[in-house]
C-alpha positions, 0 to 999 in steps of 0.5 A, spaced: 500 500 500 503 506 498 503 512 503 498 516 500 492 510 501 496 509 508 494 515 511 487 516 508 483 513 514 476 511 514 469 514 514 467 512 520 473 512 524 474 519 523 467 520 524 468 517 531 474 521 533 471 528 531 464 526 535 469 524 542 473 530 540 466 534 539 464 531 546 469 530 550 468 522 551 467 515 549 460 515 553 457 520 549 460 519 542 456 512 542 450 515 543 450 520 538 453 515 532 448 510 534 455 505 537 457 502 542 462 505 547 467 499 545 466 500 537 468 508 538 474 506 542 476 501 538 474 506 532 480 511 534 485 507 536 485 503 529 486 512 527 492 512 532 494 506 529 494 508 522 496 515 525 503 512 528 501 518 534 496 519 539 491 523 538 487 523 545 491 524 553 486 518 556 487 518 565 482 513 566 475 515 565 477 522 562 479 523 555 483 530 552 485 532 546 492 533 545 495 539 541 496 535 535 489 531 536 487 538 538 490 541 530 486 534 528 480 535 530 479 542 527 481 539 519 477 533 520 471 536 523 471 542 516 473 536 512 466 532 515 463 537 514 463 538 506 462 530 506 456 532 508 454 537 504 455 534 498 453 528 500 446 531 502 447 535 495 447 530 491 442 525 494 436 531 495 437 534 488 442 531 483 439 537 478 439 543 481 443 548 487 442 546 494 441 552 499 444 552 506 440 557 510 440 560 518 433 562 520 430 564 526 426 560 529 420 564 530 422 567 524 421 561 520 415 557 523 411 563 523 412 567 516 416 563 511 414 556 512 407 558 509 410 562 503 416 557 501 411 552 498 411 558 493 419 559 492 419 552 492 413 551 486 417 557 482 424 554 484 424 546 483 431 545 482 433 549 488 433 544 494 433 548 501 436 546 507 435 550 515 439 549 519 437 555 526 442 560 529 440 566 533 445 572 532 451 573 530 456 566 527 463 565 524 460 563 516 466 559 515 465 554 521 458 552 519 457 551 511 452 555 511 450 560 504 445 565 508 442 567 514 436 571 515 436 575 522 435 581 525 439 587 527 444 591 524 447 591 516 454 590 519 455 584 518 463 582 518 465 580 511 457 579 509 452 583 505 445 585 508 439 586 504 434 589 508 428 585 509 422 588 513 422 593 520 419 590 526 413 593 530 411 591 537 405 592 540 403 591 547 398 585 549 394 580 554 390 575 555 382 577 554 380 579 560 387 581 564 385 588 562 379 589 565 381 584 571 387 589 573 384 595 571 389 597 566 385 603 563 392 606 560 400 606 559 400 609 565 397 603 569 401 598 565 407 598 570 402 595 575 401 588 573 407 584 571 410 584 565 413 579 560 420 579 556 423 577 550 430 575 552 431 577 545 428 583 546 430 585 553 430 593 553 423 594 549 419 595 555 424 600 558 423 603 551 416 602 550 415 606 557 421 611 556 418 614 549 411 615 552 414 620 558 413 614 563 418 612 568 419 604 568 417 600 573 423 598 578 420 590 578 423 587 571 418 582 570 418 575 568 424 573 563 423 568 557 428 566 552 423 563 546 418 567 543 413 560 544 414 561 551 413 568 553 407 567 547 403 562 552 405 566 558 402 572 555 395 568 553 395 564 559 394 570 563 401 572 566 402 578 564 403 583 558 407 582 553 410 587 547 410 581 541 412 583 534 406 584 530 407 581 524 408 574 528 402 574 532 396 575 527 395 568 527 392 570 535 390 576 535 385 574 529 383 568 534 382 572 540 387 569 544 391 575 545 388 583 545 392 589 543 392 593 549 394 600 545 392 602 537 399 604 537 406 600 538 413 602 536 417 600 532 424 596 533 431 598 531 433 593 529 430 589 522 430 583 519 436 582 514 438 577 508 445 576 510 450 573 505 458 571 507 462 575 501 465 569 498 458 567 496 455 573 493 456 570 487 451 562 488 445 563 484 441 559 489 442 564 494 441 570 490 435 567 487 432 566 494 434 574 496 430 576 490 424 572 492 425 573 499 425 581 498 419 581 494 416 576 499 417 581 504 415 587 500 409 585 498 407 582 505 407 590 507 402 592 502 
């Protein structure tokens, strides 16, 4: 066998050896990749063999990388990576492009899963992968083509192309109001306000624009937009939500709007592409779509 084929190791074993690299252990390698705790082991030893080095320091149950595993890891994790990528590219669409997308979650379920049946109709060939991520990332590490997210159009190394604005507006279960005699703004630091780790200023925002003072008590936390949503209906407080992201509720009856007027967020939603992909056609198709869809959605 010559060198070259010598040091091409397996799938599998480095599969194995990026999980427990990953984990931090055998344990929770296994689980992940389906094995036994013993085809793992005997996985990376095969690897350190055909290697001629160690890549692990093992002290009884406890397993750390060593700097050249360490150094290891990094390539063969991007190495895995782009495997995957081509592999799930040529299974899902061998005749058109493949869309590698992050998405708020919220953001997803609520507006663009019941819009993409139409980019889909309009776009066979274009096959689109999501994957969930909120706030900023590295776009090298993941593989991603795009990402849609809120804030600022000053993303590092990447392209922001406006999508919409976001207006907040105040509101309660059917009934809280009236329950707690909130006639006005100025009550509303009487009952207990519900908050958007996302958003963690909107309330002090909200008060301080209409000349009140915040109340000193902060209120309920929540880190999803789910949660804090069904804190809201189940009569726990009230809750500034995005407007566009509770029609669905507020049509229902399930949540009120407690003022005519809300305000508006300053940060907005943004398609962002990293500058080394500016040119992949899938990804500039779906922003043309997506820039429309938006448009039109605010008519």
């Amino acid at each position: 066998m010559n060198s070259s084929r010598r040091l091409l190791p397996s799938t599998s074993a480095l599969a194995a050896f990026e999980a427990v690299a990953r984990l931090g252990s055998f344990t929770r390698a296994a689980a992940e990749l389906d094995l036994t705790q013993g085809a793992i082991s005997r996985q990376v030893l095969a690897l350190e063999a055909q290697l001629g080095r160690p890549l692990f320091a093992r002290d009884g149950r406890r397993v750390t990388l060593t700097p050249e595993g360490a150094d290891y890891a990094e390539e063969i994790r991007a190495a895995l990576r782009q495997i995957r990528s081509a592999s799930l590219g040529l299974v899902a669409n061998v005749r058109g492009g493949i869309l590698n997308l992050a998405i708020l979650p919220t953001f997803g379920t609520r507006w663009l899963m019941p819009r993409l049946p139409e980019f889909l109709e309009a776009n066979p060939g274009i096959t689109v992968n999501f994957a969930t991520r909120i706030g900023r990332f590295d776009f090298a590490e993941t593989g991603l083509d795009a990402a849609i997210q809120i804030g600022q159009p000053d993303w590092p190394g990447a392209d922001s192309t406006f999508l919409m604005t976001e207006d907040m507006v105040p509101v309660c279960a059917p009934g809280h109001r009236e329950a707690h005699g909130l006639a006005g703004p100025e009550d509303f630091a009487r009952t207990t306000l519900l908050h958007m780790a996302s958003r963690p200023t909107a309330w002090e925002r909200w008060f301080r624009d209409r000349g009140l003072e915040p109340p000193a008590q902060g209120g309920m936390q929540f880190e999803q937009f789910a949660m804090v949503t069904q804190a809201c209906m189940a009569g726990l407080g009230i809750a500034l939500l995005p407007e566009f992201l509770i029609g669905q509720e507020l049509r229902a009856g399930a949540l009120e709007r407690m003022t005519p007027e809300g305000f508006r967020n300053r940060d907005a939603y943004y398609y962002v592409t990293p500058r080394a992909r500016s040119t992949y056609a899938p990804a500039r198709i779906f922003r043309d779509w997506l820039v429309e869809a938006c448009a039109e959605a605010a008519r």
